[in-house]
N, C-alpha and C positions, 0 to 999 in steps of 0.2 A: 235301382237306386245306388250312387257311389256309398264308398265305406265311410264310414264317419272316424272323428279322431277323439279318442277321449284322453285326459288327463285324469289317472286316478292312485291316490293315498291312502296311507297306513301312517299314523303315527299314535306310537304306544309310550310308555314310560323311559324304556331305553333307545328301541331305533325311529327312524321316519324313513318310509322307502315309499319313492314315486315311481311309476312306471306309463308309458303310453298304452291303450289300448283301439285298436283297432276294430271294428263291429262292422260286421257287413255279413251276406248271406251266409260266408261259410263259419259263421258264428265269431266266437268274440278271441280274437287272438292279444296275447301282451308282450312287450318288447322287456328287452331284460332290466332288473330292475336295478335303478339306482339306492343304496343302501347307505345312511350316514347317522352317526350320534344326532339325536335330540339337541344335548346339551349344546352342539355345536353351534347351535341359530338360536337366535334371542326369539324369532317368531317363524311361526309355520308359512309365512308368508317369503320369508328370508331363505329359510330350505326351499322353498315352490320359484324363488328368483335363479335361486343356484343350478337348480336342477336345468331347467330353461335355458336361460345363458348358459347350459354346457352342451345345447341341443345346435346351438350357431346355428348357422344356414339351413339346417335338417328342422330347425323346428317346426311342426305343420298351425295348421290356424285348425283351433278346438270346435267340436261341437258343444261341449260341457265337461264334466270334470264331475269327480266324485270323490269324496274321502271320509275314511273309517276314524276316529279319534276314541282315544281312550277315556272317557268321561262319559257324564246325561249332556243330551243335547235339548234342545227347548228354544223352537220359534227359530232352529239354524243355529244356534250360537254355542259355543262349545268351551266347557276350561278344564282344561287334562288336568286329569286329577293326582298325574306324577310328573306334568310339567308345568312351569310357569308360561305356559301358551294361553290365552282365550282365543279364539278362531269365529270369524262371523261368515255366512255364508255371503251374504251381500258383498263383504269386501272382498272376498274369493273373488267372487263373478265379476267385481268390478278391476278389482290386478290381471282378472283373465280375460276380458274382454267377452265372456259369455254370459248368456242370464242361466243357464240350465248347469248349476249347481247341486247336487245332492250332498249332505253334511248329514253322518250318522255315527251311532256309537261304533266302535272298532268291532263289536262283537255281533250286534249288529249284521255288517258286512261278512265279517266271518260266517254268520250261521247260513246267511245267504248263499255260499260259496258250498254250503254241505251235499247238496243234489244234485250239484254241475261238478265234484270231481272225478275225476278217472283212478282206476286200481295204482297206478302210479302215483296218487297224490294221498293215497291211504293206506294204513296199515289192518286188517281185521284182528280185532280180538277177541273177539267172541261172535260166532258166526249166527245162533240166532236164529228165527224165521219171520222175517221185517215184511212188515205188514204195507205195501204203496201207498194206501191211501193214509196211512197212519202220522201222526206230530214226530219232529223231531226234534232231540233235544242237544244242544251246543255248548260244552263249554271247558272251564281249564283254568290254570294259573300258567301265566305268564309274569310281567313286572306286578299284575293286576289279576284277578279273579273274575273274568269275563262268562259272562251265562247269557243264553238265548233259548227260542222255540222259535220253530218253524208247524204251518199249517198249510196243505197246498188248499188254496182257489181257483175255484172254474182252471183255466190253464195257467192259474202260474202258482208263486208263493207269496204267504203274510211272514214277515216274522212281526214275532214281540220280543221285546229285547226290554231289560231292567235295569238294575243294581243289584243280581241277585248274589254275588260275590263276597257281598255283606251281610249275606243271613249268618244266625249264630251258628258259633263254631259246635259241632254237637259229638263230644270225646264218647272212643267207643271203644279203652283200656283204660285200666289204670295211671296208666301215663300220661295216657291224654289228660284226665282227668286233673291228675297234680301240676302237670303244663299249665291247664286254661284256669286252674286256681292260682297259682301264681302271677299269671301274666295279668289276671284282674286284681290282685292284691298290687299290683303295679299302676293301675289304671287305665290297663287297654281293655279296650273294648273286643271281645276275643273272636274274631270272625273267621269267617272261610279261607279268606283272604289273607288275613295276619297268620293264618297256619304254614299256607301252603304255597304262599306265593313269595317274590322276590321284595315287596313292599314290606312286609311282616318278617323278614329273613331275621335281623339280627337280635331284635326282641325275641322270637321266637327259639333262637338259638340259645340265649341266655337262658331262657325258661326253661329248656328242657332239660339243658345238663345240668340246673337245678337241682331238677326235679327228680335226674338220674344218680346226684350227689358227687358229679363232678365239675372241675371248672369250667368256665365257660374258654372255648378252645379260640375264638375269636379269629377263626378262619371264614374267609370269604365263601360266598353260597357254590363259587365252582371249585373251590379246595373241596367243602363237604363232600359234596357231588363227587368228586374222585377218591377223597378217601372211602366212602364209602364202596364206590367200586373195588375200591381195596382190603374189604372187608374189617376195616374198622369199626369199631362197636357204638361209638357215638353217631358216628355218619350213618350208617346203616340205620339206625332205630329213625333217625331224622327223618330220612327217606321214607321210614315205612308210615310215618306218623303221615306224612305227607300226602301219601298213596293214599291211606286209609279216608283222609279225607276227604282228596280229590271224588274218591269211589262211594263214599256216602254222601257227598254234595250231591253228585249226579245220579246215583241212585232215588234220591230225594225228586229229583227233576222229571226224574223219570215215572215217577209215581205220578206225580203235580199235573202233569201232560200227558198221559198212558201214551210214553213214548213209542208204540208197534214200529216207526219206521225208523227207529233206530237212537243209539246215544253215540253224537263225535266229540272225540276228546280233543279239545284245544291245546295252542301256547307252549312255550318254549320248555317251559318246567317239564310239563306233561311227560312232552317226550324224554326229556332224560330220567323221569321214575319208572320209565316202561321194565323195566326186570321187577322192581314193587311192587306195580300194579297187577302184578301176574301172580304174587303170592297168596294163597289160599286166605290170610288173613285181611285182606283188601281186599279181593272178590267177594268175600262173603259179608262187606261193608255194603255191596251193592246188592246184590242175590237173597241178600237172606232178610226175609220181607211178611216174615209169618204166612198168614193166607195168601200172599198174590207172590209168594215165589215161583208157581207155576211164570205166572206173569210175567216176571222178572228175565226166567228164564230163555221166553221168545225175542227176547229185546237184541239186536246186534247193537255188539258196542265198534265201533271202528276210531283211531287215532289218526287226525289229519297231521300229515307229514311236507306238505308242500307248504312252501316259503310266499307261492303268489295267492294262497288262496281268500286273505282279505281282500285282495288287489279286485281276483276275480268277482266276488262278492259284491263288490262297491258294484264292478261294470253293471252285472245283473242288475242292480237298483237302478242305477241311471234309469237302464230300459225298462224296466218297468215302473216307474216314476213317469215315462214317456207315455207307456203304454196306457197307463189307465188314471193320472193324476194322483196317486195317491201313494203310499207303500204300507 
C-alpha cells in the first residue's frame, strides 16, 4: 500500500500550527511545522488556505486531515473557547476536498500523542513503576487548562477527554485561600484554569498581590515568569501558586483514573513552572494522599516537551477512526 497524506492541526488560544503527515509502513512521519498567531486569520479556514497556497506546486492531494481545537466538540463542530473561530467538520472536508475529517478537542489529540512519544519528546519527573496495562492521565495549563485519559483497547487506545480544566480551584495555603476568596468576592468563578493558566493570568495576578498586600505589579505573564526566575518575591509565590495547582489538579486525576500508567504534564505554562513543580511544596500537592500515598507513589509523572505532539496525536486518531469507525 502507497503512503497516504494527511493534513493535520493544532489550534489553541494563542497559536495554530499545521503540519503534513505522512503514514505508511514505517509509521507516521510529520513535515516541519508551520507555526502563526490565531489572531491573525478571521477563520481556521483562512490559516488552512494560507498554509496550502504556501505549499505551491509541492502541495500533495490528501487522504484526510485531522485537527485538535481548543474547545468541546459535539456532532464535528467546534468554538474555541479563546478564539472567535466556530469550525465545522463538514466545511473542513468540503474546502479539503476529502470526506475523512477527524475534529477533536486539542487535549484530546494531545493525550493521544502520550504512548507514541520517544525519550526525546519527554522529560521524567518522577520515575515511578508504570504499570502497561494501566490509564493515563493528560494534562496542563497552556492559554487553556487542557485534561484527558487514556485507556488501552484490545490493540489500540480510548481516550475520554472533558472540560476538566474547570473543576474548582481547591487552595492548599493560606494564600490560596485569600486569592480564591477574593477572586469570588469579584465574581469569578475560581477554577483550575483561572489559577493556572494564561486565560485567568491577570485577574489572578491582581488577586494575589492583594492578598499578599501589595500592588498589583501589572506585568505581563512572561515579565512574571522571568522575574521570578530572578527571584522576586511576588513572581516566585505566583509560580508556586501555580505549581501547587497544576500538581493537585493532576494529582486529583490521577486518583479519578488509578492512573498505574503514568501522569503527562501538558502545555506551554507547564513547562516553564518546571523548577516549581519540583519543590517539596507542590510534590506533596500531588503525593500526599493519606492512605493511597503508597499509590501515588508508583505513578511516573513525565512532562511532554515536544512541540508536534498534538500534531502527532491528531495523525493517531485519523488511523484509528479508520481502523475501527469510532474513537
Amino acid at each position: 500500500m502507497s503512503d497516504e497524506i494527511l493534513l493535520l492541526g493544532d489550534a489553541g488560544g494563542t497559536h495554530v500550527r499545521l503540519a503534513l503527515a505522512d503514514i505508511g509502513p514505517a509509521g507516521i512521519r510529520l513535515s516541519p511545522i508551520w507555526k502563526r498567531r490565531g489572531a491573525d486569520y478571521p477563520t481556521c479556514e483562512a490559516a488552512v488556505d494560507d498554509y496550502l497556497a504556501g505549499l505551491g506546486v509541492d502541495r500533495p492531494k490528501l487522504a484526510g486531515a485531522a485537527f485538535g481545537f481548543a474547545g468541546p466538540v459535539s456532532d464535528g463542530r467546534v468554538e474555541l473557547l479563546h478564539r472567535d473561530w466556530t469550525v465545522d467538520r463538514r466545511v473542513l472536508a468540503d474546502r479539503l476536498g476529502t470526506p475523512r475529517v477527524v475534529v477533536v478537542n486539542d487535549f484530546f489529540a494531545m493525550a493521544r500523542s502520550a504512548p507514541e512519544l520517544g525519550p526525546g519528546e519527554l522529560a521524567d519527573f518522577w520515575k515511578g513503576e508504570p504499570d502497561p496495562h494501566g490509564a493515563i492521565a493528560v494534562g496542563g495549563p497552556g492559554t487553556g487548562f487542557g485534561v484527558a485519559l487514556l485507556r488501552r483497547f484490545r490493540d489500540g487506545w480510548v481516550v475520554v477527554a472533558g472540560e476538566g480544566g474547570h473543576q474548582s480551584f481547591s487552595p492548599q495555603t493560606e494564600l490560596d485561600w485569600k486569592t480564591a476568596q477574593i477572586l469570588r468576592a469579584r465574581g469569578v468563578y475560581v477554577s483550575n484554569e483561572v489559577i493556572a493558566s494564561g486565560s485567568g493570568f491577570d485577574s489572578t495576578r491582581a488577586a494575589l498581590a492583594e492578598a499578599m498586600g501589595l500592588p498589583d505589579p501589572k506585568l505581563s505573564q512572561a515579565e512574571v515568569m522571568d522575574a521570578a526566575g530572578k527571584g522576586d518575591a511576588f513572581a516566585v509565590e505566583f509560580c508556586r501558586m501555580r505549581a501547587r495547582t497544576v500538581m493537585t489538579a493532576m494529582g486529583d486525576m490521577a486518583l479519578a483514573a488509578n492512573a498505574g500508567g503514568g501522569v503527562y504534564l501538558a502545555g506551554g505554562v507547564t513547562q516553564r513552572l518546571i523548577p516549581w513543580l519540583g519543590e517539596p511544596g507542590a510534590k506533596d500537592c500531588f503525593f500526599q494522599r493519606g492512605a493511597r500515598l503508597g499509590l501515588m507513589n508508583r505513578i511516573p509523572i513525565r512532562i511532554i516537551t515536544s512541540e508536534t505532539a498534538p500534531l502527532l496525536g491528531a495523525a493517531h486518531l485519523w488511523c484509528d477512526e479508520r481502523a475501527r469507525g469510532w474513537l
